[in-house]
N, C-alpha and C positions, 0 to 999 in steps of 0.2 A: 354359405347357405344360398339357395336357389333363390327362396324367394327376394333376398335384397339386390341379383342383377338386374340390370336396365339394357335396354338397347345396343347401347357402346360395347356392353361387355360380349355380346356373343354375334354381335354382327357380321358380315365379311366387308372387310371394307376395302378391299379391292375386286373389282364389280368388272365383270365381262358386262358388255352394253353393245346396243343398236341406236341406229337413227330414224327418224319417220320418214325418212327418204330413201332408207336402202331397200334393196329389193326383201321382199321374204324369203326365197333363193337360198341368197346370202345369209338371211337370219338365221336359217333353220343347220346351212352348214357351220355353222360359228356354233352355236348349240353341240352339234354333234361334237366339233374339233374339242369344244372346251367341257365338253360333259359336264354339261348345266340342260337344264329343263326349261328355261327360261331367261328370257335376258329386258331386263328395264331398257326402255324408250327413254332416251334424252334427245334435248334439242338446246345445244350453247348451255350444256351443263343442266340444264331443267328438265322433270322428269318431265315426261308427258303420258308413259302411256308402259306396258307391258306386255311382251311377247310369249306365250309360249309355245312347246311344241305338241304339246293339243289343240291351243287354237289351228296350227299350220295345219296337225291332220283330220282335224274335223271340218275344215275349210277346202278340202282335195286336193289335188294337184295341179289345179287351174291356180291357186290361190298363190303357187310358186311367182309369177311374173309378176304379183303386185307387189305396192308398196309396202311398208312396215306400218305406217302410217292409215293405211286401209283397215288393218287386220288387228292391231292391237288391241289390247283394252286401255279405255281412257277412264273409268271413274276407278280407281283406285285406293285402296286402304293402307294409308302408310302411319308412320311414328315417327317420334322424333328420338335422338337419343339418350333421353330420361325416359322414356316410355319403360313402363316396371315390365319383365319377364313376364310375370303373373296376367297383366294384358293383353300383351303379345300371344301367348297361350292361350287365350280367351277368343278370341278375332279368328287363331288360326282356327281353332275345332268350334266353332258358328258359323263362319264363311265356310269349313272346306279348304281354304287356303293354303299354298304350300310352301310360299314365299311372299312375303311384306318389305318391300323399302325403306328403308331411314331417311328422312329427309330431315335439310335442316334449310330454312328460306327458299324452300323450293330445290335445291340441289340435291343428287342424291350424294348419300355419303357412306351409302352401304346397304346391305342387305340379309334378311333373316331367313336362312329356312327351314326346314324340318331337321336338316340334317343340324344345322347349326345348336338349333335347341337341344335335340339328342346330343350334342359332344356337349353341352353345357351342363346338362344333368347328367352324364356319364362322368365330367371332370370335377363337379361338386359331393360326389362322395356321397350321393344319397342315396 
């Protein structure tokens, strides 16, 4: 049943990621390579921050030569891995949101996002 997953259960827990130091450049072609929308800001394993590739194009093409670090987002809405499904769902259609990280003491440990939910309710048979 849907409603008794949690976080763990539909996460991706192998996360394409940036650093607040790499160029956006760089960010936006790692985006492309790995067909993701977005890629979590860590620094020594700590999230810091969120990249997407609407921030990149709503920021133009000047916005290529900065940092990652510049351009991210830093206030951030994340879970942890008891986080109920049923919450996760709630966050993403209030914010708008399309993607939420897992964290757990600050680490990321994974990540949730539309699509992920979609295979979760596609493989729960409801």
């Amino acid at each position: 049943m849907i409603k008794k997953l949690h976080a763990q259960d539909i996460m991706i827990p192998e996360v394409h990621v940036t650093s607040p130091n790499d160029l956006v450049a760089a960010a936006k072609l790692k985006m492309m390579r790995c067909n993701v929308g977005g890629l979590p800001v860590v620094d020594e394993k700590q999230l810091v921050g969120i990249i997407t590739h609407r921030d990149v194009l709503l920021a133009g093409g000047e916005s290529l030569g900065l940092k990652v670090g510049d351009l991210m987002s830093k206030n951030l809405e994340v879970v942890d891995k008891e986080t109920p499904i049923m919450v996760i769902t709630r966050i993403m259609a209030d914010k708008g949101y399309q993607r939420i990280p897992v964290v757990e003491d600050g680490n990321l440990v994974g990540l949730i996002t539309q699509s992920s939910l979609i295979r979760a309710l596609a493989d729960s048979g409801e």
